[in-house]
C-alpha positions as CSV (number, residue, x, y, z in Angstrom):
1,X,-59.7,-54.5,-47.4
2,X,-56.9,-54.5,-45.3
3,X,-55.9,-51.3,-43.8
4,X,-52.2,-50.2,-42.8
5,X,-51.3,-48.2,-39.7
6,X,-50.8,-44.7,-41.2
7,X,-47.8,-42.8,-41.1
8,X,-48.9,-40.0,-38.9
9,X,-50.4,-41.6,-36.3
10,X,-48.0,-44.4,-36.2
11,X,-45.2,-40.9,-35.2
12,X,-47.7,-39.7,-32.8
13,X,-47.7,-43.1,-31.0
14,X,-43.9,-43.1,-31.1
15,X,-43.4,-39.1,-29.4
16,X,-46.0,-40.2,-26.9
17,X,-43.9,-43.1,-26.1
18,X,-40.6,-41.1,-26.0
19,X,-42.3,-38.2,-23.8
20,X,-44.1,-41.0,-21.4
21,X,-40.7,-43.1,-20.9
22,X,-37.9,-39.7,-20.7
23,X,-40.0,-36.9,-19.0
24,X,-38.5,-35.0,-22.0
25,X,-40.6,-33.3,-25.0
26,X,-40.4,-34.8,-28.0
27,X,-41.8,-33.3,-31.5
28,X,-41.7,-34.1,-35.3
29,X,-41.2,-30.4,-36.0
30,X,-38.8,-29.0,-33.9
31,X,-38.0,-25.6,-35.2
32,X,-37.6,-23.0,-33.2
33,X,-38.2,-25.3,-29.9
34,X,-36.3,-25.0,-26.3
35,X,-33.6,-27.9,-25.2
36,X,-33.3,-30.3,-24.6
37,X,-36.1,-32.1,-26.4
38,X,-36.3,-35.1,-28.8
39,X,-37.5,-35.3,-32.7
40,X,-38.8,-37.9,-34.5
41,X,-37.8,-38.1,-38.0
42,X,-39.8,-40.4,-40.2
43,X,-37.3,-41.8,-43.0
44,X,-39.3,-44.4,-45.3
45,X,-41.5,-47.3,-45.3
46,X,-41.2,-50.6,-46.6
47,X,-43.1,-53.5,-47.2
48,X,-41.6,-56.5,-45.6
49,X,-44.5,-59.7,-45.6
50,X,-44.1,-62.8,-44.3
51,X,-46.3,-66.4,-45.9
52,X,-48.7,-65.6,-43.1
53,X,-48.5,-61.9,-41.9
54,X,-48.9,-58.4,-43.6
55,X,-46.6,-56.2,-42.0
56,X,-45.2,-52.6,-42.8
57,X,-41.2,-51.7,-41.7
58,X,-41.3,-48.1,-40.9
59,X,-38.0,-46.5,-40.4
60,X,-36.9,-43.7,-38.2
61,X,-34.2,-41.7,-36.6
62,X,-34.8,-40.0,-33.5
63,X,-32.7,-36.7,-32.6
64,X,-31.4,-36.0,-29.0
65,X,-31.0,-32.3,-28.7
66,X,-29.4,-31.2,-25.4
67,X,-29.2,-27.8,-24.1
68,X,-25.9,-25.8,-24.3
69,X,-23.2,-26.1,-21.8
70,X,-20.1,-23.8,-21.7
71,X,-17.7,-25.5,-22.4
72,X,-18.9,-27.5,-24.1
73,X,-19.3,-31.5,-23.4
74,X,-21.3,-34.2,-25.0
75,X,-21.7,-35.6,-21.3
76,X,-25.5,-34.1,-21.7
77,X,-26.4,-35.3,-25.2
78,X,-25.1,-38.9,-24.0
79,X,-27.3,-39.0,-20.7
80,X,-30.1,-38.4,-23.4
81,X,-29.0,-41.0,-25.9
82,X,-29.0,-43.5,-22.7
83,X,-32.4,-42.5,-21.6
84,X,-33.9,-42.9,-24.7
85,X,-32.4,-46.2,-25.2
86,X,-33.6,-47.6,-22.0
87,X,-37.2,-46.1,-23.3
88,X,-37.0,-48.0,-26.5
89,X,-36.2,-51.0,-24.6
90,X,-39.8,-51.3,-23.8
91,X,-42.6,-51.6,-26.4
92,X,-45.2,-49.6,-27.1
93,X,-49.1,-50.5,-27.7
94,X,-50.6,-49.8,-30.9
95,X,-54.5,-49.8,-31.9
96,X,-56.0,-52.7,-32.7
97,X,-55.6,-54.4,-34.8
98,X,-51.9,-53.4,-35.4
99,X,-49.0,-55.3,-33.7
100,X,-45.6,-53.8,-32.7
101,X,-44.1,-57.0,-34.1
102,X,-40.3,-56.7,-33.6
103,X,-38.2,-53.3,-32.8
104,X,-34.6,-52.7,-33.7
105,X,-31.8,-50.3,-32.7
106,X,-29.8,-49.5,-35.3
107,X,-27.1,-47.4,-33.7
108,X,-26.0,-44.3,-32.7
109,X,-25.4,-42.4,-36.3
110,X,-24.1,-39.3,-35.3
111,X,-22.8,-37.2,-32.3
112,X,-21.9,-33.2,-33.5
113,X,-22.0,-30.2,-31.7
114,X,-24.9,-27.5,-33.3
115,X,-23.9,-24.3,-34.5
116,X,-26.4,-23.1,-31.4
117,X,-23.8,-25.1,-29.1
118,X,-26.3,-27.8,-28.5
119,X,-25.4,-31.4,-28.8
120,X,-26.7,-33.3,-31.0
121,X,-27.2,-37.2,-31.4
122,X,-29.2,-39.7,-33.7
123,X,-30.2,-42.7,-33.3
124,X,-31.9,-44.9,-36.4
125,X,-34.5,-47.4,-34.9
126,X,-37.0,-49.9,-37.2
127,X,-39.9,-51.0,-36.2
128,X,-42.1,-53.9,-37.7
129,X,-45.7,-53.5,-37.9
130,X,-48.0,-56.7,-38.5
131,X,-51.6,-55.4,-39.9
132,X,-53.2,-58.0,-40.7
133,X,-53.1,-62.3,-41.3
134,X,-52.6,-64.3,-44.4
135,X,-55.6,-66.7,-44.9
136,X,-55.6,-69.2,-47.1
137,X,-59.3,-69.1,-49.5
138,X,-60.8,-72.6,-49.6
């Protein structure tokens, strides 16, 4: 049987990536965690096959928490949002035998201030997963 990549260690994959490429932390439980750091948010999973390839869509959104600054600018929170989109630039490996197959940036979908003064940004990202080849029985 065909196995797909699980959820969990697909996310722990992803925070290494983001901790490797940004010097920053990253975590998929943030609470109660020092800025600035980043969170990965898992959002759903689709299917999304092709005639020849089995592959998974997982989507995410990944939050840029910056530390505080009085007074307050978003000059912080953006440096992050840049930094992180340089860092998904570049792909990441996955186990055998699963494929980063595509990646795509879906945008910046919010920029706020925190009620702790932080900022705060999101950024949705999708990432297509092959796990395993169509054959064709004879």
């Amino acid at each position: 049987m065909i196995q797909r990549l699980g959820i969990g260690e697909f996310v722990g994959l992803l925070i290494d990536h983001i901790e490797a490429k940004t010097q920053l932390p990253c975590y998929d439980s943030p609470d109660g965690k020092a800025s600035p750091f980043y969170s990965v948010e898992f959002v759903k999973s689709d299917p999304d096959n092709t005639k020849t390839m089995y592959v998974d869509v997982f989507e995410v959104w990944i939050h840029c928490i910056s530390e505080e600054v009085v007074p307050y600018s978003n000059a912080p929170v953006f440096a992050m949002v840049k930094k992180l989109e340089q860092a998904m630039g570049e792909n990441f490996t996955l186990p055998p035998p699963f494929k980063l197959f595509s990646t795509e940036y879906n945008g910046v979908q919010t920029i706020k201030k925190d009620e702790s003064g932080e900022g705060h940004a999101v950024l949705s990202f999708s990432f297509r997963i092959c796990y395993g080849f169509a054959v064709k029985q004879i």
